[in-house]
N, C-alpha and C positions, 0 to 999 in steps of 0.2 A: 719498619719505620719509613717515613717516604723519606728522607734524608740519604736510608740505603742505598732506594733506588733512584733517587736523582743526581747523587753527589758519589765521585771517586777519588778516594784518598789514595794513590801511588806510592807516596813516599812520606817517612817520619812527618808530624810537624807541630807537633803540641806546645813544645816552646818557642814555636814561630813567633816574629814579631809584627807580623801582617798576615793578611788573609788576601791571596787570589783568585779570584774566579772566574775558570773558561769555558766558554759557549760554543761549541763544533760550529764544521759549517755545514751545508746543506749535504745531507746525505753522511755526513758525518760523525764520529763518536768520540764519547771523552777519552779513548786510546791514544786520538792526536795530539794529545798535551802531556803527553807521557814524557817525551824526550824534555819540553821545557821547566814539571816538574823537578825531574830529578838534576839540572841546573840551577835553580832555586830555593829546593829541600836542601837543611832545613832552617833554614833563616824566613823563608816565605813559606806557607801552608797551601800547597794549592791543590783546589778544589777542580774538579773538572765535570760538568756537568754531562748528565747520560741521557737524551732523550729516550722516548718508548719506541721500538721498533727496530732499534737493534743493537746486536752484541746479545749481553747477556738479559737484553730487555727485546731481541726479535720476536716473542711468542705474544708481545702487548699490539697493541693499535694505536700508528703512527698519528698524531694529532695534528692538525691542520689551520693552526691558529698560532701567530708569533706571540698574541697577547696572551694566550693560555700556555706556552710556556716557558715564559718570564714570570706568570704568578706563581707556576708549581715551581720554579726551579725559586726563586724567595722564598717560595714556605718551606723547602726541602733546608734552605740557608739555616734558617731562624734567626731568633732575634741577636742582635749585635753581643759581641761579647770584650768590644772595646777597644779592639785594634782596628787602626787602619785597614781600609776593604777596598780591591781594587776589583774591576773589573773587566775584562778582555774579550773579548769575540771576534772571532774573523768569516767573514760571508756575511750569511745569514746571521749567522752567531751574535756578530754586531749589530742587529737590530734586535735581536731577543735581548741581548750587554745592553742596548738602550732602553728599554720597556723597561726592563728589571731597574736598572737606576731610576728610574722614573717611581716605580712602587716603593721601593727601598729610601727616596725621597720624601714620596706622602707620606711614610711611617717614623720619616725620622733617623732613621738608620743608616743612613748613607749614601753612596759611598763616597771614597775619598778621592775616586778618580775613574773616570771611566776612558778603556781603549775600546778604539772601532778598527778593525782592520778588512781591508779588503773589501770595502763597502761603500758605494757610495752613501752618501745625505738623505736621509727619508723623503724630502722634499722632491728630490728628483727625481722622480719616475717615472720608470719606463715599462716596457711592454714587457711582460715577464711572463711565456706560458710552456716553459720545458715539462711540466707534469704532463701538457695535453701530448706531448710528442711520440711516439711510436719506441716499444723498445733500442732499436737500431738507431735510432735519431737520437734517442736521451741519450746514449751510450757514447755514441760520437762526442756528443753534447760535453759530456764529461772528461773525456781524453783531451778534448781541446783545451780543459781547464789547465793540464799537465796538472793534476794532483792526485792522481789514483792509480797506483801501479796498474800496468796493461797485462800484466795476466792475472790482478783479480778481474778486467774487465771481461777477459777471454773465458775466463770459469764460468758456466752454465748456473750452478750451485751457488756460487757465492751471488751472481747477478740478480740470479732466483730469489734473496733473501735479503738484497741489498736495494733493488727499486723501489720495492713499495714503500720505504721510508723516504728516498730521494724523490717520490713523487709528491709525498706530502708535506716534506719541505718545500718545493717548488709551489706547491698549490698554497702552500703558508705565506710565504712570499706575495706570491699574486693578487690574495683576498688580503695584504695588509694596508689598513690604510690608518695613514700618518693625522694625526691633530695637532693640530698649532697648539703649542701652550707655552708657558713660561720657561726661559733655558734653563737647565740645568745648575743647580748650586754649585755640581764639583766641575775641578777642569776635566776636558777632554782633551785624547790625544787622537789623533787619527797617522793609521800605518796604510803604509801601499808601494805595492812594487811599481817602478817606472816603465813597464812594459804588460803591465797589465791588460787583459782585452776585454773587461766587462770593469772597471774602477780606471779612473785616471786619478792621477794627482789633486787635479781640479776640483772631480768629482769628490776626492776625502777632504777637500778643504773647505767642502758646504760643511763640515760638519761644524766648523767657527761658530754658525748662528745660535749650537744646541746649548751653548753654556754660556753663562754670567764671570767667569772662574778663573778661565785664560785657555789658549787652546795652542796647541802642538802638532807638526804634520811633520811626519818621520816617513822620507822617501827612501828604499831600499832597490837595490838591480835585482830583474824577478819578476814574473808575471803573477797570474794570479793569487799563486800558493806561493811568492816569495820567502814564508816562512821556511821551506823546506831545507834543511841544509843552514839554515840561520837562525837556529833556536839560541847561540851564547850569544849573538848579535841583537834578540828579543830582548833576552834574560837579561843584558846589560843596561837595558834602556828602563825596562821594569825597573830591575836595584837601582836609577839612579831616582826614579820617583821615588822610591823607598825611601831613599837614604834623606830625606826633605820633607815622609809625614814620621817619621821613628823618630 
């Protein structure tokens, strides 16, 4: 079932009263939302999406398009089943989190809230070409993020099998390009560390224009991956939008 492979249940959540759903970020896998699952199981169901190219999906072919996958990872969703749908991405993640509500919109389906983290505004962009960069430069690239332990960078083996998906998120990124349309029906939140070196504050707080709905900007101490380390700090901000669509 493509469900299988796009979506990872971590933890109980059948009797959940909401449905979460999270979008890695660049180079990243639905592993990263492990720890905020199991802060939210099982009151919240959360979903954590897997692109192709790695984990237990490295033997696929990383795709290169944010809009194709925001439409696989909706059809892996399916159709609503009635509960409040929340949706979260950080990096990259949050522009897939945005497409997706966007599709999830045309259909009717939702959702009931969408979070952007660690991203600027679609609107704003910039030069964005770390795909074209040299192994040794992406790598740097990445350390600088502080979000990737430094002896998976040092391993040969894992680098080996972990590029060519960060290269086709980067190259996702760089070919995406934003259309003006109508904002969004749900509210949005936008998260961001205050020390951030590719997001400023400012920069999460273009995301105001995307919704009709009301919008939220949650500054946290922490640069880019300020999640780390502050997952009951997420998970509390989540439960309280919860506690307002249950």
């Amino acid at each position: 079932m493509t469900s299988d492979r796009w979506l990872r249940r971590f933890h109980p959540g059948g009797d959940a009263r909401a449905r979460l759903v999270c979008f890695p970020h660049a180079g990243g896998s639905a592993s990263y939302w492990h720890p905020l699952s199991g802060l939210l199981s099982p009151r919240t169901e959360v979903l954590a999406v897997q692109y192709p190219g790695r984990q237990d999906r490295f033997t696929e072919t990383p795709l290169r398009s944010i809009t194709e996958l925001a439409a696989r990872a909706v059809d892996a969703l399916g159709e609503s089943d009635g509960r409040p749908l929340l949706l979260l991405g950080h990096s990259m993640g949050a522009v897939v989190a945005y497409e997706a509500a966007r599709l999830l919109e045309s259909s009717g389906a939702g959702p009931d809230l969408l979070m952007v983290s660690g991203r600027r505004a679609p609107h704003l962009r910039r030069p964005e070409a770390a795909h074209l960069l040299d192994d040794r430069a992406l790598l740097a690239h990445l350390a600088s993020l502080d979000g990737t332990d430094a002896g998976l960078l040092a391993d040969p083996e894992i680098v080996a099998l972990a590029l060519p998906a960060v290269r086709a998120d980067y190259a996702a990124l760089t070919g995406y390009q934003h259309r003006e349309r109508d904002p969004l029906r749900c509210p949005v939140t936008a998260l961001v560390g205050d020390d951030d070196p590719v997001t400023s504050p400012a920069d999460a707080r273009g995301w105001e224009r995307y919704t009709a709905a009301g919008f939220d900007l949650k500054v946290f101490p922490g640069g880019h991956f300020y999640l780390n380390g502050r997952h009951d700090e997420i998970a509390a901000v989540i439960s309280r939008h919860l506690e307002a669509l249950v």
